[in-house]
Legacy VTK file of the C-alpha trace (Angstrom):
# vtk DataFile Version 3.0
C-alpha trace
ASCII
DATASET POLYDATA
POINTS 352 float
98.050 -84.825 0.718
95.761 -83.961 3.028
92.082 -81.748 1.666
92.162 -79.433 5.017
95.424 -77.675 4.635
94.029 -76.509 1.315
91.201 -74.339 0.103
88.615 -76.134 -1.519
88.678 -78.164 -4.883
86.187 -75.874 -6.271
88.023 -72.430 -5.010
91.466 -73.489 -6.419
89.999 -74.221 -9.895
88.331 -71.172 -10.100
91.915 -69.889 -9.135
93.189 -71.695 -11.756
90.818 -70.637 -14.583
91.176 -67.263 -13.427
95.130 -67.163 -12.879
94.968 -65.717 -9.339
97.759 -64.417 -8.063
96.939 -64.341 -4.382
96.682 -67.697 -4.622
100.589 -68.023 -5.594
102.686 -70.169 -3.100
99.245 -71.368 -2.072
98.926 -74.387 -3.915
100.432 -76.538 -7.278
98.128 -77.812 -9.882
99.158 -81.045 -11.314
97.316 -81.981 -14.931
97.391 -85.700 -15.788
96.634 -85.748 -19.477
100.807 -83.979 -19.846
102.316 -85.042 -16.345
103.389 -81.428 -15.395
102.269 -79.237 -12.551
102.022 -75.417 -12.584
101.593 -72.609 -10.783
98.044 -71.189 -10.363
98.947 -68.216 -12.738
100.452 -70.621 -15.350
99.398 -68.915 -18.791
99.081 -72.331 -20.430
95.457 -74.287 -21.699
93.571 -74.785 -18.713
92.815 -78.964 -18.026
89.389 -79.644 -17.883
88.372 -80.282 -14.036
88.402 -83.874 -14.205
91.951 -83.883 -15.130
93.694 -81.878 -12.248
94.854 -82.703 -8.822
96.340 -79.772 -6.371
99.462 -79.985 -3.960
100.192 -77.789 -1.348
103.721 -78.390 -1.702
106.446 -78.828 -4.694
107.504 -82.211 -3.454
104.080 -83.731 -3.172
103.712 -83.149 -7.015
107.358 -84.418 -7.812
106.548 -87.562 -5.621
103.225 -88.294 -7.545
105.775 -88.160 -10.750
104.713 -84.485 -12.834
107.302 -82.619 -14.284
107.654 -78.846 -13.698
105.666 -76.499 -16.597
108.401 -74.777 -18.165
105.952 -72.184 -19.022
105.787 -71.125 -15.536
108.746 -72.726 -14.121
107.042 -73.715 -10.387
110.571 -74.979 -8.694
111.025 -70.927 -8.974
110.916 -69.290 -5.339
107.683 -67.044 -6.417
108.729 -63.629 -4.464
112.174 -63.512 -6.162
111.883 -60.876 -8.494
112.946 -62.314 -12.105
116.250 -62.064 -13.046
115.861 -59.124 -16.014
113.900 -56.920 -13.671
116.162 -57.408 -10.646
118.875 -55.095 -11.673
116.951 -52.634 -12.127
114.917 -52.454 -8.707
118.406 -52.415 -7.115
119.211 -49.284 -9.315
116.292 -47.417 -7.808
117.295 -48.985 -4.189
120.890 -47.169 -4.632
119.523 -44.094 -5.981
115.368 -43.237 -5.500
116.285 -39.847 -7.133
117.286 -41.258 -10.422
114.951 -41.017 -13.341
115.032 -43.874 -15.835
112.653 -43.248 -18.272
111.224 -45.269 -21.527
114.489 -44.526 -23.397
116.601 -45.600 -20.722
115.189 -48.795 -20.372
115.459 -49.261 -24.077
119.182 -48.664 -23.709
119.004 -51.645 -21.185
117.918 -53.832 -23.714
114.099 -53.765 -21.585
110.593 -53.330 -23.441
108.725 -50.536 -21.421
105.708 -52.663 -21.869
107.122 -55.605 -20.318
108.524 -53.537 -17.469
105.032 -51.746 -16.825
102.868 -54.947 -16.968
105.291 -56.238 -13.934
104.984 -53.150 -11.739
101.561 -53.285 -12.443
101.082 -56.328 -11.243
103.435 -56.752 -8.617
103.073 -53.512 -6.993
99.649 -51.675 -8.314
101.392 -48.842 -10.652
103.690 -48.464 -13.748
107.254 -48.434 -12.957
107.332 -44.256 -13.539
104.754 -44.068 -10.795
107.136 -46.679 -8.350
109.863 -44.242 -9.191
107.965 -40.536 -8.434
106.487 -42.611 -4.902
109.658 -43.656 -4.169
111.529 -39.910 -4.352
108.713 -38.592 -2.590
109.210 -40.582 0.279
113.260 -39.866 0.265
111.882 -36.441 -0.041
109.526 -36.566 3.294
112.339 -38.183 4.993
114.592 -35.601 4.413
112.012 -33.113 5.758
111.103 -34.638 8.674
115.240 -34.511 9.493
114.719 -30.682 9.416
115.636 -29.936 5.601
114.978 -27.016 3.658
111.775 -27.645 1.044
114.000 -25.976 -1.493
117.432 -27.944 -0.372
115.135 -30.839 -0.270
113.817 -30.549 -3.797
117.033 -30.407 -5.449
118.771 -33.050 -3.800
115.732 -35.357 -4.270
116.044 -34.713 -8.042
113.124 -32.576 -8.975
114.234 -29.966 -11.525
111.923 -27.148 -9.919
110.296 -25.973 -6.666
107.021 -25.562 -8.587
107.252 -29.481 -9.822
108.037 -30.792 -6.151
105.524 -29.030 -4.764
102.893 -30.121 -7.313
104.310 -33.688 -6.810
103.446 -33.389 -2.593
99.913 -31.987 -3.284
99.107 -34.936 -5.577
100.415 -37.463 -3.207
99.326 -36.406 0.052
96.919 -33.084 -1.004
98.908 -31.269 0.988
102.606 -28.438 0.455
105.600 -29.909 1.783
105.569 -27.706 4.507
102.441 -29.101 5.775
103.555 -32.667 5.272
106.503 -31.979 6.932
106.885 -34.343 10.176
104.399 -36.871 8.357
105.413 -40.247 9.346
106.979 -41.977 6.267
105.899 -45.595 6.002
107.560 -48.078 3.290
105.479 -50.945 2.113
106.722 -53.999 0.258
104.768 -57.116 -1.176
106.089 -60.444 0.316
105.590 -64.250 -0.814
104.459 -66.528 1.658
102.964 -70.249 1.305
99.542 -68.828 2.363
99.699 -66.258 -0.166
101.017 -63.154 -1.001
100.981 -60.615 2.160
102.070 -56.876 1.824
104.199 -55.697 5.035
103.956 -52.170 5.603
106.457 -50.504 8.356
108.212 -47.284 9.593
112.129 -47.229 10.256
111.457 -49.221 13.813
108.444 -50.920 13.774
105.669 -53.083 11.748
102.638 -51.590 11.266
100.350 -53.471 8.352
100.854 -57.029 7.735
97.816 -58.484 5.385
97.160 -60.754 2.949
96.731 -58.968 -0.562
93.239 -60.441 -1.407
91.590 -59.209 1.831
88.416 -57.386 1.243
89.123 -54.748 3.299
93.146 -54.176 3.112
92.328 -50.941 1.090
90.384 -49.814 4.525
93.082 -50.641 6.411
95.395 -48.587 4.808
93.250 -46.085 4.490
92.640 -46.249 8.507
96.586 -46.429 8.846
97.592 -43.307 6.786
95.461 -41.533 9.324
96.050 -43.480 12.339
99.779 -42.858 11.930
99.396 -39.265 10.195
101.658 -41.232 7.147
102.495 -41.320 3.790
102.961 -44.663 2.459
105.647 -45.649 -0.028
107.186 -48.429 -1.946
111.040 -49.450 -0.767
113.100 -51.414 1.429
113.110 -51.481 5.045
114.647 -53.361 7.794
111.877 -54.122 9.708
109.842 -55.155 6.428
113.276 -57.475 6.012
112.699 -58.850 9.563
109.568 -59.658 9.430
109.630 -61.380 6.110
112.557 -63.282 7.311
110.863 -64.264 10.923
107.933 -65.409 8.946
110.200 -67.864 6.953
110.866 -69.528 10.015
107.544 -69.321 11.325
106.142 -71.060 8.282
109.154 -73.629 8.032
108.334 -74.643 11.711
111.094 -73.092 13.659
109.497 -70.208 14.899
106.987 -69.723 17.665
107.222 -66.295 18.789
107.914 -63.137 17.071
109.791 -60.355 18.068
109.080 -57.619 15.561
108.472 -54.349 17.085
104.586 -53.568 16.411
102.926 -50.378 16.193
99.737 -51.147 17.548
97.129 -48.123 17.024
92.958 -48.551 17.701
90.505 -47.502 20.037
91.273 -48.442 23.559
88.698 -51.393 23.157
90.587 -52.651 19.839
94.014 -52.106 21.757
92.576 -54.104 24.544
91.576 -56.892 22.179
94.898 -57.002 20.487
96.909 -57.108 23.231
95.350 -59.947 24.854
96.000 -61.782 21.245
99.089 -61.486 21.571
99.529 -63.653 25.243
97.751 -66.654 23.605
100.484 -69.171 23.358
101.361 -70.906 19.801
99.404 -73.907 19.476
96.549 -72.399 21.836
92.865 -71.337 20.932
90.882 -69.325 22.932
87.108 -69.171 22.233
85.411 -65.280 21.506
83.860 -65.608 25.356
86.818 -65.960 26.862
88.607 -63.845 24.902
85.786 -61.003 26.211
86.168 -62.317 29.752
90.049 -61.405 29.836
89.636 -58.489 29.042
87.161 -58.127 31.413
84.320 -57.937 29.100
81.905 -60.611 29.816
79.503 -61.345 27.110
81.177 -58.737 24.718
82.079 -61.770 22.176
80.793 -59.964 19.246
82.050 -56.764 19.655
85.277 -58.867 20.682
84.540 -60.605 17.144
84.491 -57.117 15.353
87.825 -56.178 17.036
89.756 -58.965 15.835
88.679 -58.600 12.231
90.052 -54.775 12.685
93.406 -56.272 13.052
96.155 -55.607 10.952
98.649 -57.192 11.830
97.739 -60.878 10.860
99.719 -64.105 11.717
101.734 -62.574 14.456
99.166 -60.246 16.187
97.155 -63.553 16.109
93.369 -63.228 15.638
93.275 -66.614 13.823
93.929 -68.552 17.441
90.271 -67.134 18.308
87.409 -69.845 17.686
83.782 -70.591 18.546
83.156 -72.016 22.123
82.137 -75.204 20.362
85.408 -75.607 18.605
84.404 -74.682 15.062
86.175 -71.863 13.031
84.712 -69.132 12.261
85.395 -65.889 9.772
88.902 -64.944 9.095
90.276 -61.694 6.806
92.553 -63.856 5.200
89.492 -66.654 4.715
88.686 -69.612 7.098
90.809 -71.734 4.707
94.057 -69.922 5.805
92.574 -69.908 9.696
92.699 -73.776 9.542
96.162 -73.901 7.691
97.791 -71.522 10.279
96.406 -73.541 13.240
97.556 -77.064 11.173
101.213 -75.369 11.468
101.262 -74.782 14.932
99.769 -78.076 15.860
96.734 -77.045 17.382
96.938 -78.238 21.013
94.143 -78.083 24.382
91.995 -74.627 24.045
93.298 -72.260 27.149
LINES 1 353
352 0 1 2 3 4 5 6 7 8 9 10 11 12 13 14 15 16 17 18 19 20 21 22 23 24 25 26 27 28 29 30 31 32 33 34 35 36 37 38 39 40 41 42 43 44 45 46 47 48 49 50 51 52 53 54 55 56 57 58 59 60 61 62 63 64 65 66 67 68 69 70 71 72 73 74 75 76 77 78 79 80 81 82 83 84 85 86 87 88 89 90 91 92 93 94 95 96 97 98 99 100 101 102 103 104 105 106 107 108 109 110 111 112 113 114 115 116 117 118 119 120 121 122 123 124 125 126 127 128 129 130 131 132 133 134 135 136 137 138 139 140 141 142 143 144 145 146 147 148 149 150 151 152 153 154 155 156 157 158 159 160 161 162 163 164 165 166 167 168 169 170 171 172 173 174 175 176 177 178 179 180 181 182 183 184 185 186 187 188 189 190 191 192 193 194 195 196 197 198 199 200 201 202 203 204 205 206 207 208 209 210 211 212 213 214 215 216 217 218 219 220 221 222 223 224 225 226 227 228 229 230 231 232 233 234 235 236 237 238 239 240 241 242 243 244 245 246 247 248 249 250 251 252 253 254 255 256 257 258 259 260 261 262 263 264 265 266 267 268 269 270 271 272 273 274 275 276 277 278 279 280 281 282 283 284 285 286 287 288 289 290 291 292 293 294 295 296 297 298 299 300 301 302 303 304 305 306 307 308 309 310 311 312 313 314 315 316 317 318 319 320 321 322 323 324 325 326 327 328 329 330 331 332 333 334 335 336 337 338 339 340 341 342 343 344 345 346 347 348 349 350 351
């Protein structure tokens, strides 16, 4: 095991204390006093310092000899939804208009509580708020295909006109026929070994791909709903399914370009900046000054600097191949931890 393709010692125990889920996938914690390694979120005792090592892979922990926690089961692919809430997402996939309440689960043999605490967590509201977010974006879509509000009400499962219109105005401020021809964006959270990342993209192209812990991903998608005059909903997309499939095989080493359709939307500086990103080869850097230079902005390297940390669209719009002229790293969204990782996997090679 190599230090550099991980975060710090000190970082990851803090993780570890604090069961951070961003740091899932990220790195294994093995604890020699039992012989077992865990995930970062692992609910158990935590070891004192002295008596921890981290892995950035599975294997590297087998191979020193620990035993998988059967608390929190770490051979488990983290992004798999468990197997007692997976049934049930695909119930909402085949029909967003359903409403399964507290009973219903019961009936299911599921504790409300328990299902709750995992939309909570996994997607940032209860399960009845993943349900009313999901209908209302079924609902937009069928407006923006040139449905009738009241046609569209009904056959989106509201009981009333009155309670889909209320629903609209607390989602978006705004009646349906105002929010009509409001671009409907889906947005799912995927696992990756850098971290969790949330992909968020229309019906034909990606528009938001960020790591969850980012500082500013609630700006971004703040920026995008208006960029993109959207609403932005939980559910499944092909182009979230692309991407999160393309990354696989960028992360497993046997991808080097993408070909995801992006929707890329700034000023025309930012556009400028994000285009050029994205004609650095894999395994290239390119330092801030030349980046300005290309784009025929000499001397422009911090507003240059700015740009890039506007992007979002990380890993394959790729701000991270940007470095100091001196060959040092400097800031990264995602932190300079991941910057170093991502350049590690494509086998950094001569600057251009």
């Amino acid at each position: 095991m190599t230090v550099a393709t991980l975060p710090t010692p000190a970082t990851m125990y803090r993780a570890l204390v604090r069961k951070d889920s961003s740091y899932e996938g990220v790195f294994w914690v093995g604890v020699r006093t039992t012989g077992i390694f865990c995930r970062p979120t692992c609910t158990a005792r935590k070891p004192l310092r002295q008596n921890v090592e981290f892995f950035p892979r599975v294997t590297d922990a087998l191979t020193s000899g620990y035993r998988p926690c059967k608390r929190c089961t770490p051979m488990h692919p983290h992004g798999e939804p468990p197997a007692w809430v997976a049934p049930l997402l695909a119930e909402v996939d085949r029909d967003p208009y359903a409403r399964i309440r507290d009973a219903d689960l019961r009936r299911r043999k599921l504790d409300p509580s328990r299902v709750r605490r995992w939309f909570q967590q996994h997607h940032g509201m209860t399960f009845q708020a993943y349900q009313r977010h999901r209908r209302l974006g079924s609902a937009l879509a069928h407006l923006n295909k040139g449905a009738r509000v009241t046609t569209t009400a009904f056959a989106t499962g509201y009981e009333s006109l009155s309670g889909f219109r209320d629903a609209v105005s607390t989602l978006l401020g705004d009646t349906p026929t105002a929010a009509r021809g409001k671009t409907v964006l889906r947005a799912r959270q995927i696992t990756t070994p850098l971290g969790p990342m949330l992909v968020v993209a229309s019906d034909t192209a990606l528009h938001l791909l960020e790591f969850t812990d980012r500082r500013m991903l609630a700006t971004q998608l703040e920026r995008l709903r208006k960029l993109a005059d959207s609403v932005i909903t939980p559910g499944p997309s092909k182009i979230i399914a692309r991407t999160e499939s393309e990354l696989v095989e960028y992360f497993e080493g046997r991808r080097k370009e993408f070909s995801i359709p992006l929707a890329i939307a700034g000023t025309p500086f930012q556009e400028s900046v994000w285009q050029e990103l994205l004609r650095i080869p894999f395994g290239k850097t390119l330092s801030y000054d030349g980046l300005a230079t290309r784009i025929g902005r000499t001397g422009a390297q911090r507003a240059v600097g700015t740009a890039n940390g506007c992007n979002r669209i990380a890993i394959i719009v790729p701000c991270h191949r940007v470095i100091r002229s001196d060959g040092t790293l400097s800031g990264y969204g995602g932190g300079v931890w991941r910057k170093q990782r991502l350049l590690e996997i494509e086998g950094m090679g001569n600057r251009e």
